[in-house]
TORKOLVO-220228 format. One line per field, with one value per residue (C-alpha): residue in one letter; z, y, x. Coordinates in nm, 4 decimals. Example, Ala and Ser with C-alpha at 12.3 -4.5 7.8 and 13.67 -1.06 7.14 Angstrom:
# TORKOLVO-220228
rest: a	s
Z: 0.7800	0.7140
Y: -0.4500	-0.1060
X: 1.2300	1.3670
***
This chain:
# TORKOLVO-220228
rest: x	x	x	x	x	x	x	x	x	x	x	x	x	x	x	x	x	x	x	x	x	x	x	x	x	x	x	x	x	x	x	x	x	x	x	x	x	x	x	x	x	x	x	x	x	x	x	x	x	x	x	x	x	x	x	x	x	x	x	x	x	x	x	x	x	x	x	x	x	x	x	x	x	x	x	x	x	x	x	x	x	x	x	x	x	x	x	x	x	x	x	x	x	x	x	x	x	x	x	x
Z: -5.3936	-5.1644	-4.9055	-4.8927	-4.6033	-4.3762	-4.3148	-4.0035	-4.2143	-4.2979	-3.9144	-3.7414	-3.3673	-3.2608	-2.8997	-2.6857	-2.5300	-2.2160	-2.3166	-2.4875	-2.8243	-3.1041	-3.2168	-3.5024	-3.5766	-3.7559	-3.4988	-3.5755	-3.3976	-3.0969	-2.9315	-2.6503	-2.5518	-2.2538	-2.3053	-2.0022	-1.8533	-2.1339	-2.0793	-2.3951	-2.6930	-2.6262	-2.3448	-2.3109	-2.4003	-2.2839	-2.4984	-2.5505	-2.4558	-2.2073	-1.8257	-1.8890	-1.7317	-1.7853	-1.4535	-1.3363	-1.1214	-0.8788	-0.8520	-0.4605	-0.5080	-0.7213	-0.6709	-1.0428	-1.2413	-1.5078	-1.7521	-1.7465	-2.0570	-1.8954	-1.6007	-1.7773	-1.7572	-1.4023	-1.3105	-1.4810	-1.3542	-0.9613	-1.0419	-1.1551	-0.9293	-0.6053	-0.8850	-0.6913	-1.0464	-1.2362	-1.1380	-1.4308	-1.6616	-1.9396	-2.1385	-2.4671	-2.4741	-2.8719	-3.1663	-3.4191	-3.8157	-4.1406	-4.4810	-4.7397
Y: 6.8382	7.1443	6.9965	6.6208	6.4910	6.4256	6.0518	5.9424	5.8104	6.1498	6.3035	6.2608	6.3637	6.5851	6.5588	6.6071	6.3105	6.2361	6.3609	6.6415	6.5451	6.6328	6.3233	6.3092	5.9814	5.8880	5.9006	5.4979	5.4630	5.7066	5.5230	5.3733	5.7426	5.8811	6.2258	6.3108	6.2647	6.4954	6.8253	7.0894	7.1025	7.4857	7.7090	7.8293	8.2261	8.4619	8.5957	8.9469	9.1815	8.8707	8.7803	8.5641	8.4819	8.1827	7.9547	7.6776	7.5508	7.2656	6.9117	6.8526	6.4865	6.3992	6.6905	6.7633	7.0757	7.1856	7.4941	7.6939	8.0132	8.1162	8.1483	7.9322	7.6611	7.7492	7.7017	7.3556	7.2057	7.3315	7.1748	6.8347	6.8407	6.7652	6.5031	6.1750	6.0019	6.2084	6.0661	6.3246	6.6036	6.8168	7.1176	7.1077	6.7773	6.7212	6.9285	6.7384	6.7556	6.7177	6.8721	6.9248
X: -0.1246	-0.2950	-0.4888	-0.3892	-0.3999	-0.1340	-0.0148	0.1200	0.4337	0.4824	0.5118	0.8242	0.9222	1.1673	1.3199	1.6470	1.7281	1.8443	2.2120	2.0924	2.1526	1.8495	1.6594	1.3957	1.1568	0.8558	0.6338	0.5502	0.8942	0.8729	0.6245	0.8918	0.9880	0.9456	0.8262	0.7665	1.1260	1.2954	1.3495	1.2126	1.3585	1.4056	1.4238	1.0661	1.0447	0.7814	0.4910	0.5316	0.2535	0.1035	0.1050	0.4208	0.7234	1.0128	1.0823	1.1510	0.8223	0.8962	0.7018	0.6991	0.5853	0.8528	1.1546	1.1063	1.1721	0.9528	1.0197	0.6913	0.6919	0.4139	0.1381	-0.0740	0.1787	0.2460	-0.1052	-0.1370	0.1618	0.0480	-0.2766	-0.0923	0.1248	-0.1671	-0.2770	-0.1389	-0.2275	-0.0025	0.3846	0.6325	0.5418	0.6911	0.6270	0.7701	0.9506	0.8520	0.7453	0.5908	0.6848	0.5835	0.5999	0.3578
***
């Protein structure tokens, strides 16, 4: 039916985890994974036409590599990284799924 809404039993997650091997779950299961350890599902690619660049930016506080598509990215993960608070990060670890 157009325009039903979207359950959460209907989402699932899609990660690499820490072996590298593809994982989908409802998301009522993924609640125990830690996102921000995994590395992206893909190798971020640059925007075409935009300010945008793929590298890997470094986390001084904890020696942690982050894939950054873009400057944007860059940016926020500089910013979080001078965040004591903040102890890992990702970009990309998930997509989210769910069909109509």
């Amino acid at each position: 039916m157009p325009g039903a809404p979207v359950s959460a039993c209907d989402i699932t997650v899609r990660y690499l985890d820490r072996f590298g091997r593809q994982r989908e779950y409802p998301v009522s299961e993924a609640g125990e994974v830690p996102f921000e350890e995994l590395a992206p599902l893909e190798r971020p690619v640059p925007y075409p036409g935009r300010q945008s660049f793929v590298t890997n930016a470094w986390a001084s506080a904890t020696d942690q590599l982050l894939a950054c598509g873009s400057l944007r990215q860059q940016r926020c993960g500089m910013v979080l990284d001078r965040d004591l608070a903040v102890g890992l990060r990702s970009a990309g670890p998930m997509e989210l799924r769910w069909s109509r």
